[in-house]
C-alpha positions as CSV (number, residue, x, y, z in Angstrom):
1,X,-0.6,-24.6,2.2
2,X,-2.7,-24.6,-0.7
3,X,-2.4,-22.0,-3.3
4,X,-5.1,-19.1,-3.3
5,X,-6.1,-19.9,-6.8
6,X,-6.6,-23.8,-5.9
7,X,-10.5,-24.1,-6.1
8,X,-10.0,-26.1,-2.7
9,X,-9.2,-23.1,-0.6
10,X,-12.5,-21.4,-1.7
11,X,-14.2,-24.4,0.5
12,X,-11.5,-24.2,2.8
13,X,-12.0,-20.2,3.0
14,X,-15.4,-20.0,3.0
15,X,-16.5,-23.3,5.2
16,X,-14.0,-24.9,7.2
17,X,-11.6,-22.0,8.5
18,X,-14.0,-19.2,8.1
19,X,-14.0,-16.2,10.9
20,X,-16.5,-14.5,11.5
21,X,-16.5,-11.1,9.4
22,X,-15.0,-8.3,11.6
23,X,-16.6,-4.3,11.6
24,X,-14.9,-2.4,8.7
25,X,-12.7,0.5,9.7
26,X,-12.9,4.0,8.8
27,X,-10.3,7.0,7.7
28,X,-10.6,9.9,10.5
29,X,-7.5,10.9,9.4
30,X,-5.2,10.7,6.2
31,X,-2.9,7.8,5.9
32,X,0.9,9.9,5.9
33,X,3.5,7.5,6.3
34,X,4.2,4.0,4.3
35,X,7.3,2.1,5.3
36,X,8.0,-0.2,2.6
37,X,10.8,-2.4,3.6
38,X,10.4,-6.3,4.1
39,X,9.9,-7.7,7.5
40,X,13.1,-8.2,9.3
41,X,14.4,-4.5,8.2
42,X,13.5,-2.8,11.4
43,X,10.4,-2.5,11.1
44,X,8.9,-3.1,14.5
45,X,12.2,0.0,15.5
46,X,10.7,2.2,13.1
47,X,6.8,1.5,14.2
48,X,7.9,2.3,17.8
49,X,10.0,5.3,16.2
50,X,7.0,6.5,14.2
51,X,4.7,6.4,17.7
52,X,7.0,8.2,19.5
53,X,7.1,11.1,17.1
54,X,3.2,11.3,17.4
55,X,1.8,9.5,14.3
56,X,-0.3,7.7,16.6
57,X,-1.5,4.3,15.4
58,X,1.2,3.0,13.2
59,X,0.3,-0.5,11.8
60,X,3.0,-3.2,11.6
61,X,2.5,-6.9,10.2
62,X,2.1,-8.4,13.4
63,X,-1.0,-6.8,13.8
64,X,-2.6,-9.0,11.2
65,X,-2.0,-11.5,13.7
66,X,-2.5,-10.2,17.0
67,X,-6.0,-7.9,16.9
68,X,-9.6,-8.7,17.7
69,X,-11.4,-8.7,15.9
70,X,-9.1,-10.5,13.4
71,X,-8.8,-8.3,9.5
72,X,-6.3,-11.6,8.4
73,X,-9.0,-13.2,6.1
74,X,-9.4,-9.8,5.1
75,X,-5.9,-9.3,4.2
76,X,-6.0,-12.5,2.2
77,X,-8.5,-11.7,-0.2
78,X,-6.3,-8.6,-1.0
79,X,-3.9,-11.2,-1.8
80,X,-5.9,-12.9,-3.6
81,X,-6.7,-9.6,-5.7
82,X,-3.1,-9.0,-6.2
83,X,-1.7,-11.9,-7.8
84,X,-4.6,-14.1,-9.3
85,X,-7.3,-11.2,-10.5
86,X,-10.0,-9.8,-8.9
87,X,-13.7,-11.2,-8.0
88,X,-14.6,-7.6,-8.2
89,X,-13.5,-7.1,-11.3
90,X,-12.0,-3.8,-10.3
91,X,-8.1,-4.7,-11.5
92,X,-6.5,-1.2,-9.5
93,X,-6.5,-0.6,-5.9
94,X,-7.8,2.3,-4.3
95,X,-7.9,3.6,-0.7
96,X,-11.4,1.7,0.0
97,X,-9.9,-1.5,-0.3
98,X,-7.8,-0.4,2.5
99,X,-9.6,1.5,4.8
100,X,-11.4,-1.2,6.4
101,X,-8.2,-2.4,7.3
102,X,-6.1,0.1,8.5
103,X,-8.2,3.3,8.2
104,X,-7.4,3.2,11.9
105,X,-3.8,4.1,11.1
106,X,-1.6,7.1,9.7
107,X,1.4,4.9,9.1
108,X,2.0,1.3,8.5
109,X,5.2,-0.5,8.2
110,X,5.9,-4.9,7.9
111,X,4.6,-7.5,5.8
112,X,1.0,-5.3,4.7
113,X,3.4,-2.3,3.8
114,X,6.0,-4.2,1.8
115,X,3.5,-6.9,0.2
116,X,1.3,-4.1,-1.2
117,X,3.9,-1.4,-1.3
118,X,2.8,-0.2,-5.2
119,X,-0.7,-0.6,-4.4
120,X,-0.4,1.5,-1.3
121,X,1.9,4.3,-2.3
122,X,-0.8,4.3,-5.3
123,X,-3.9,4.1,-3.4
124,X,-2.2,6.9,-0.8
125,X,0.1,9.0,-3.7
126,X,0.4,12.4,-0.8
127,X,2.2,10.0,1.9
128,X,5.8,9.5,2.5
129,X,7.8,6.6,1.3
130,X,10.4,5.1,3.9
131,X,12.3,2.1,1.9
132,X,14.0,0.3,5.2
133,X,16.3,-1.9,4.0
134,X,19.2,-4.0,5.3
135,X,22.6,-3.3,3.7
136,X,23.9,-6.9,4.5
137,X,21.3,-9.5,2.4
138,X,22.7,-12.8,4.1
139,X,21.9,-11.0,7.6
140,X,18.8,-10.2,6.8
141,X,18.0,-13.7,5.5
142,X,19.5,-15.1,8.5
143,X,17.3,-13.0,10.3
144,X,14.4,-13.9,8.4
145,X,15.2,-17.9,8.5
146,X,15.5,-17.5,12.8
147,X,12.1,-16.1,13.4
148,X,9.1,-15.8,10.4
149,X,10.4,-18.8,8.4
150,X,9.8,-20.6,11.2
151,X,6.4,-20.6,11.6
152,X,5.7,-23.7,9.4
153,X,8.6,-25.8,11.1
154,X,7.0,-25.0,14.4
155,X,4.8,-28.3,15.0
156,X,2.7,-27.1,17.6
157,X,1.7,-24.5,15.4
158,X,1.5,-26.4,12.5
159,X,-1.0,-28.7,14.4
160,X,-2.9,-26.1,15.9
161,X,-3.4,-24.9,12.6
162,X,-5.5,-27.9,11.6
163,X,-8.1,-27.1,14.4
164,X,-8.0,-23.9,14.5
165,X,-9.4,-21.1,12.3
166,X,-6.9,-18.3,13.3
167,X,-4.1,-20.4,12.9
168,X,-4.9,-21.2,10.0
169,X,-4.8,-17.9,8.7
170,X,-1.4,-17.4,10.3
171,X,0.5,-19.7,8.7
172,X,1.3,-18.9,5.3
173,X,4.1,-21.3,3.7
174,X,6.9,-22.5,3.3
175,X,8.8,-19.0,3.5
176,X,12.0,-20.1,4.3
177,X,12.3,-22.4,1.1
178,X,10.6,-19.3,-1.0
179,X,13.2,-16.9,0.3
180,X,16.4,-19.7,0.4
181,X,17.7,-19.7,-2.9
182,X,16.4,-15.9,-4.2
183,X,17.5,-13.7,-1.3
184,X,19.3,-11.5,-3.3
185,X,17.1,-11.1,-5.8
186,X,14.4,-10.6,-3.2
187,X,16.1,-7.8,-1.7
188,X,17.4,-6.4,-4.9
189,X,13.8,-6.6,-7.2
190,X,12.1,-4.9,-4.1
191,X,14.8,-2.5,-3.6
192,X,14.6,-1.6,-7.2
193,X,10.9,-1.5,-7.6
194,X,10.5,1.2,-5.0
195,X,13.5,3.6,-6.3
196,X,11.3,3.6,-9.6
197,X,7.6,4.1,-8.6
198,X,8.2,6.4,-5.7
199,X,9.3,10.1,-6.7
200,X,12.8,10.8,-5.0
201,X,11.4,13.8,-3.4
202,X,9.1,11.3,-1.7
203,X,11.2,9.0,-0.5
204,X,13.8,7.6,2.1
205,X,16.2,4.8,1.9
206,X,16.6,4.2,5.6
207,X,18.6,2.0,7.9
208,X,18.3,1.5,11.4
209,X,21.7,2.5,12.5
210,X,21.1,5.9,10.6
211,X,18.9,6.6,13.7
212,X,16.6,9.7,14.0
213,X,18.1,12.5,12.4
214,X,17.3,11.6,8.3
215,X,14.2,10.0,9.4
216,X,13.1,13.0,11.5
217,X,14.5,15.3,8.3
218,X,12.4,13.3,5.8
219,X,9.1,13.7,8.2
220,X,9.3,17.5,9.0
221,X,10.0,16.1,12.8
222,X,12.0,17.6,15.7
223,X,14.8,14.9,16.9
224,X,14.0,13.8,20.4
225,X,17.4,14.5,21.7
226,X,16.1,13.4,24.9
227,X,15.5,9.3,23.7
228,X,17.9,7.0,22.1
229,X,16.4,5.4,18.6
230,X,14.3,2.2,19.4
231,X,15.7,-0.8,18.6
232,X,13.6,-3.8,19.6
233,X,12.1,-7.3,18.6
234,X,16.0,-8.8,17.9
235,X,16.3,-12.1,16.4
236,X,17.6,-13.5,19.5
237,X,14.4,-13.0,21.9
238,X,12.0,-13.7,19.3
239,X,11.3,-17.1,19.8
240,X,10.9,-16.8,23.5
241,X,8.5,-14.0,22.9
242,X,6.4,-14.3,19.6
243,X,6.3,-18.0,19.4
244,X,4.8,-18.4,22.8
245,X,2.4,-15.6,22.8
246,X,1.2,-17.4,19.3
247,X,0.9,-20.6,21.1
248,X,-0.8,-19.4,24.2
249,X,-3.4,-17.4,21.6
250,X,-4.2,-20.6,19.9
251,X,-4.3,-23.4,22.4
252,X,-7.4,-22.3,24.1
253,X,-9.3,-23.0,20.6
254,X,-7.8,-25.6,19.4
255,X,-8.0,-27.5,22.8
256,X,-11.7,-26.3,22.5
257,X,-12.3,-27.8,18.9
258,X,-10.6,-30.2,19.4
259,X,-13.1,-31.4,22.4
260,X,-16.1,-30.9,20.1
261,X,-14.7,-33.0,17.6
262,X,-14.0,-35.9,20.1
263,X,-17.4,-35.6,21.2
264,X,-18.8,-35.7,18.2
265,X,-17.2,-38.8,17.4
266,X,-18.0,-40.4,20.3
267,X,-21.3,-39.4,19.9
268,X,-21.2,-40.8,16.1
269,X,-20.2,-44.2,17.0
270,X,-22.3,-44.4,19.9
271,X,-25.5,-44.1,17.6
272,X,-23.9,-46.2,15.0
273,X,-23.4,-49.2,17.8
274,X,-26.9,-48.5,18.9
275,X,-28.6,-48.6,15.4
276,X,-26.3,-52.1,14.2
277,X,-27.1,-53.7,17.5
């Protein structure tokens, strides 16, 4: 994948992968819960957690992939923003530069959570901070290196990406090498980062097996005695579920482009033979 500030991407970006730009979202209502943990932390428990104690639309990383219209472009000029300065010039970021992204949702969890945890706990300073975290590191790598590492091993995918523009923007590197060799630190630095922005008062360190009753504390929520904590989206059914509900939602287009650009070059040489002869 080439690197964000690599000049080619802007031509890549702007030309060749481009999507077309999707209606900005607006805040109805405040944004009141960020779950900062790293993917593979429970995060997909705690969204269905989160919906069942009635904060309505709560955002997780997969839905950068999954909704139409698609906000992943969107999502990687924030990126951008974050780690090789701004077009805007505008260096901090505020609730507007989320908004049209999520101002759909009063709690968000995954990869947009964790990825831009200061600049959402900073852009959003009266919600609550939930740091989900793994106690075990190697499990959570483990975890990690049997489902979203994957995605650039996957050669379907990986082909598909060439042809076809969401694709394109789901595949985002070589996690598994990023994450290999630093999966310690990875946890720890994170870990570490949150206990010193977010006030203590505002925050919970949370695991999955501490079920409802601290998260429900934390929240000002009544346990629902009646339902056991959700625990779903497990390593082991993840390939036969996301991986297959990826490839069936790119096929269709890349099949599609990939049609047009057989014609085209059918077309090509056909006027080229015509012309020379």
């Amino acid at each position: 994948m080439v690197a964000l500030s690599n000049p080619i991407w802007y031509i890549l970006e702007n030309y060749i992968y481009a999507l077309p730009p999707p209606p900005p979202r607006k805040r109805t209502k405040p944004l009141e819960v960020i779950c900062v943990g790293l993917p593979r932390s429970g995060t997909e428990s705690l969204q269905h957690a989160l919906i069942r104690l009635g904060y309505g639309h709560t955002f997780h990383g997969w839905d950068i992939i999954y909704e139409e219209p698609n906000y992943a472009q969107q999502w990687v000029k924030l990126c951008r923003k974050k780690w090789f300065g701004p077009l805007d010039g505008k260096t901090v970021f505020i609730a507007e530069d989320f908004d049209p992204l999520i101002g759909h949702s009063v709690a968000v969890t995954d990869a947009a959570a964790s990825v831009f945890a200061v600049e959402l706990t900073q852009a959003y300073p009266s919600a609550k901070v939930v740091l989900n975290y793994r106690k075990d590191e190697d499990a959570w790598h483990q975890s990690v290196s049997t489902t979203i590492a994957r995605g650039e091993s996957l050669w379907h995918l990986w082909l598909m990406s060439w042809t076809s523009g969401p694709c394109f923007w789901f595949l985002d590197g070589n996690v598994n090498r990023d994450v290999r060799g630093n999966r310690r630190w990875v946890v720890w630095e994170h870990c570490a980062m949150i206990r010193g922005l977010v006030p203590k008062e505002g925050l919970l360190e949370w695991m999955v097996e501490d079920g409802w009753e601290s998260h429900c504390e934390f929240l000002g929520k009544d346990v629902p005695r009646e339902q056991k904590f959700p625990h779903v989206n497990a390593a082991a059914g993840w390939g036969r579920g996301h991986e297959r509900r990826l490839a069936r939602r790119y096929i269709l287009g890349t099949l599609r482009n990939m049609g047009v650009g057989v014609v085209a070059v059918a077309g090509g040489w056909y006027g080229v033979k015509r012309y020379l002869g």
